[in-house]
C-alpha positions as CSV (number, residue, x, y, z in Angstrom):
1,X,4.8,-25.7,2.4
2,X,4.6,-22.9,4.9
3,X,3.9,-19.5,4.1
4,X,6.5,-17.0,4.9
5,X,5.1,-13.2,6.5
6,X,5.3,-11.6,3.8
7,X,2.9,-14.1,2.3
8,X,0.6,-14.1,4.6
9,X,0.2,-11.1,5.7
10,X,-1.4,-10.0,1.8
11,X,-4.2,-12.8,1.1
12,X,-6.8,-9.7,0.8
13,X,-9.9,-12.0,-0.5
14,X,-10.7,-12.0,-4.2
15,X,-11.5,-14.8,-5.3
16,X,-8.8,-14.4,-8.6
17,X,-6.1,-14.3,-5.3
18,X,-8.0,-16.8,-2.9
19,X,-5.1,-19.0,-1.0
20,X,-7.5,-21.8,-1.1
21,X,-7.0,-22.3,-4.5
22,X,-3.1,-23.9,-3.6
23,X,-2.0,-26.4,-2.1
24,X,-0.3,-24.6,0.9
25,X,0.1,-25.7,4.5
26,X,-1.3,-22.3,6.0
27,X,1.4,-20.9,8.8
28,X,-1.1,-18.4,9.5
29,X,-3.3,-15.8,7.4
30,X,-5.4,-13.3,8.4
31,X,-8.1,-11.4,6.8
32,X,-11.0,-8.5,8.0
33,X,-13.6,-10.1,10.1
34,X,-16.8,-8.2,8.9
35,X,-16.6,-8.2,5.3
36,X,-18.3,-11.3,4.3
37,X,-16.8,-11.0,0.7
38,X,-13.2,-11.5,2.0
39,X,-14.0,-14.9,3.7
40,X,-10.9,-16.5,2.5
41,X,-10.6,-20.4,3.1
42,X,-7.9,-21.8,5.9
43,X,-7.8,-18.8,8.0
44,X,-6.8,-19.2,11.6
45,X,-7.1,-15.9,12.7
46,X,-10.1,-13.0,11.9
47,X,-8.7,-9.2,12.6
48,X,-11.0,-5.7,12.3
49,X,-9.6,-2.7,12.5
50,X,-7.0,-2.3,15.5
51,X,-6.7,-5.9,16.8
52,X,-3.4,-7.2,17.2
53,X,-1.8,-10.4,16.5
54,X,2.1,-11.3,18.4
55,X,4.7,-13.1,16.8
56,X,6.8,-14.4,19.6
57,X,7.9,-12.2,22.6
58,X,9.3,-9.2,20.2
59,X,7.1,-8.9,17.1
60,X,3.5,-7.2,16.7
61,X,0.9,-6.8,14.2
62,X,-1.8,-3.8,14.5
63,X,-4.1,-4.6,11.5
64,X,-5.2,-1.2,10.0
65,X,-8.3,-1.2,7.7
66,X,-7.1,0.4,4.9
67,X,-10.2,0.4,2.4
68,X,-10.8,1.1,-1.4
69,X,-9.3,-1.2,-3.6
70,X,-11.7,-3.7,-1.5
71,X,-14.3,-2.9,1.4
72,X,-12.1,-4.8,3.9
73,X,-8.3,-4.2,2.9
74,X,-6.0,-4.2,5.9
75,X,-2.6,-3.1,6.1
76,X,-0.6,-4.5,8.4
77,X,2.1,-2.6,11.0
78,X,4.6,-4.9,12.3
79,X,7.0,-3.3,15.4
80,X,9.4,-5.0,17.0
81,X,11.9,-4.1,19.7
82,X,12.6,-0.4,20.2
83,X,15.5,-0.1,18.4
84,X,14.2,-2.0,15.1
85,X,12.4,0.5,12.4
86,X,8.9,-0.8,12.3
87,X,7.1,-1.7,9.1
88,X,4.0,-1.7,7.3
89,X,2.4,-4.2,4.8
90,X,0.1,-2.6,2.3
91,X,-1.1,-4.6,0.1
92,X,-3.3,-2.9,-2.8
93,X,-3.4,0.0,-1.1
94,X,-0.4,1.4,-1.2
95,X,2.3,1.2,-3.9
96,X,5.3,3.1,-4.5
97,X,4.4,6.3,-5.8
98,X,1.1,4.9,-6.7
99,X,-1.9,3.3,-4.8
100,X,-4.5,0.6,-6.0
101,X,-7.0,0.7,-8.2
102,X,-10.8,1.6,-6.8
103,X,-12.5,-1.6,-7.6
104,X,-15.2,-1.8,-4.4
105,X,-14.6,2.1,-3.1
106,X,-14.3,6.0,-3.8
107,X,-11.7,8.3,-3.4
108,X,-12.8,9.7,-0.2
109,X,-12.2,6.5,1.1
110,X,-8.8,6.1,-0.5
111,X,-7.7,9.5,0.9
112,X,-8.4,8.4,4.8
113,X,-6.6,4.8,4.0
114,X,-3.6,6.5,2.7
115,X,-3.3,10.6,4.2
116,X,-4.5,9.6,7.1
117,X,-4.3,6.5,8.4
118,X,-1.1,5.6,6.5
119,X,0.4,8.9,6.9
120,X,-0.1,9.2,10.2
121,X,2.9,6.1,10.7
122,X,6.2,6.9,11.9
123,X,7.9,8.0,9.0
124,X,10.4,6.1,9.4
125,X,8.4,3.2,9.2
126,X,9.1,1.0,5.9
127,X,6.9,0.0,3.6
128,X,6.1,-3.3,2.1
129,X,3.7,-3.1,-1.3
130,X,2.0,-5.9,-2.9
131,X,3.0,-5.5,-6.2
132,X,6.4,-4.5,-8.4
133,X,4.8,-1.4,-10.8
134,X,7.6,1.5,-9.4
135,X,9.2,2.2,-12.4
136,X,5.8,3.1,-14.2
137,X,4.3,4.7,-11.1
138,X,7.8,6.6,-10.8
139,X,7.3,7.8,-14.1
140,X,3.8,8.8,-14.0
141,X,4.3,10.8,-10.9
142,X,7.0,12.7,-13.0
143,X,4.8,14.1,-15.5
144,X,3.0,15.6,-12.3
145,X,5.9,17.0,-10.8
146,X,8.7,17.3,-13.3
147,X,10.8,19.2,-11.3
148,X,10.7,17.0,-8.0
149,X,14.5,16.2,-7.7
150,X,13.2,13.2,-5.2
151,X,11.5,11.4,-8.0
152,X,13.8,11.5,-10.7
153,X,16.1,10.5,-8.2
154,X,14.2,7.5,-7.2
155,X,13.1,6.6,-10.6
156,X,16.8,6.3,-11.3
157,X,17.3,4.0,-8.5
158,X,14.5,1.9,-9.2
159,X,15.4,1.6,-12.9
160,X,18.9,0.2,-11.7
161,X,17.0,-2.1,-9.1
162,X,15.3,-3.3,-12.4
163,X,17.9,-3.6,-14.7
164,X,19.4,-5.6,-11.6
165,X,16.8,-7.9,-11.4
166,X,16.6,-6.5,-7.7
167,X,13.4,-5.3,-6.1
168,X,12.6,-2.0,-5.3
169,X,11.0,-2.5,-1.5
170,X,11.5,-1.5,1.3
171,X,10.3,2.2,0.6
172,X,9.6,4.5,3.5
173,X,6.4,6.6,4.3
174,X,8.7,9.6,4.4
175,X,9.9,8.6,0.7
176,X,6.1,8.3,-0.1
177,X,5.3,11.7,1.1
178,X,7.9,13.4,-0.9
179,X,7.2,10.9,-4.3
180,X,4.1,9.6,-4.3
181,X,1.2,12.1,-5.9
182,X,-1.8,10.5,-4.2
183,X,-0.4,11.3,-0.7
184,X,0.9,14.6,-1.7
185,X,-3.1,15.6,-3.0
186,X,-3.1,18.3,-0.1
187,X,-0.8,20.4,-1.2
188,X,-2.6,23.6,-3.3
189,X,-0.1,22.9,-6.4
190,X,-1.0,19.1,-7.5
191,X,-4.7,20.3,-6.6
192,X,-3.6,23.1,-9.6
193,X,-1.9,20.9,-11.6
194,X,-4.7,18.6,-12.2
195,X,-7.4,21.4,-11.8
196,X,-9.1,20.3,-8.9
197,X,-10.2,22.4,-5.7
198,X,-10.0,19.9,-3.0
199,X,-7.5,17.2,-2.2
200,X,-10.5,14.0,-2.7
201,X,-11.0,15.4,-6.1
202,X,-7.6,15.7,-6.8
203,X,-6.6,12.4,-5.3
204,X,-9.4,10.6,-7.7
205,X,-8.4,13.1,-10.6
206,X,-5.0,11.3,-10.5
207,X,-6.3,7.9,-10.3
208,X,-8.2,8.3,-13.5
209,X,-5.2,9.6,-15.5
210,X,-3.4,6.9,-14.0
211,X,-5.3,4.5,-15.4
212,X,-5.8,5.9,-18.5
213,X,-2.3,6.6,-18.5
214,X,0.4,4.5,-21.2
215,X,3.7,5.9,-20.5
């Protein structure tokens, strides 16, 4: 069996996730060249931090090292010809309306992988998470900003996508800008909300009530 893009593009390393472990014919997979803890069996191809991979004359990858949930977490942004919206795979970094958890990094980290270097993407650009939590994370960010017409909105849709048994990707990074409270930590009232004074505090402020959070 052949992995698929999507597929391969999110192996990030730990060992719980570790393709080796199948019994898959690897089309291709990539991981982070320098971080010797993501040395994931059957890889073709080793990336860092703004090498680029092709796929055929149209398609290319920039990996973009995305840290916090691990040390070498890359994201990956796929453009194709000019007139197709480009795209970015995010793995555990980015969710929708959330981000992952910090298992191997701090929030100052998180904040550069996801206001800066993920924020700075066309925002256009789609965006491809690694795993299905928006309905919770939707909620969450709602009892942040219970007034933001953009996520009750979007919870809404995704509940419906849900119910549908449909899945609630692409998003956009212009939808995760208005939604999503860990890339919306600059602005002075989350900072208030969650009584912080700075937008790292605030972003790992909101991680911990996330995960201590039930819904």
């Amino acid at each position: 069996k052949k992995l698929g893009v999507w597929e391969w593009l999110n192996w990030e390393g730990r060992k719980d996730e570790n393709p080796s472990h199948t019994n898959y014919s690897y089309l291709y997979v990539v991981v982070f060249v320098t971080n010797l803890q993501d040395n994931v069996k059957g890889c073709t191809d080793k990336v860092e931090n703004g090498d680029k991979v092709s796929l055929g004359p149209d398609v290319t990858v920039l990996a973009l090292l995305t840290p916090c949930h691990t040390q070498g977490h890359i994201s990956y942004y796929v453009t194709g010809k000019e007139d197709e919206q480009p795209a970015v795979f995010t793995g555990d970094t980015l969710f929708i309306a959330s981000c992952g958890k910090f298992f191997e990094e701090t929030a100052e980290q998180m904040y550069q992988s996801l206001n800066v270097t993920l924020a700075s993407l066309p925002k256009s650009t789609r965006v491809y998470r690694g795993h299905e939590y928006s309905v919770n994370n939707l909620q969450f960010a709602l009892t942040l900003e219970p007034d933001n017409l953009r996520i009750q909105k979007k919870l809404a849709w995704a509940r419906n996508q849900w119910q549908a048994g449909q899945a609630t990707i692409p998003s956009t990074i212009e939808d995760e800008l208005e939604t999503n409270p860990f890339m919306r930590v600059d602005l002075p009232e989350i900072q208030e909300r969650v009584g912080c004074k700075s937008p790292v505090e605030a972003l790992g402020e909101i991680r911990k009530q996330k995960d201590n959070w039930r819904g």
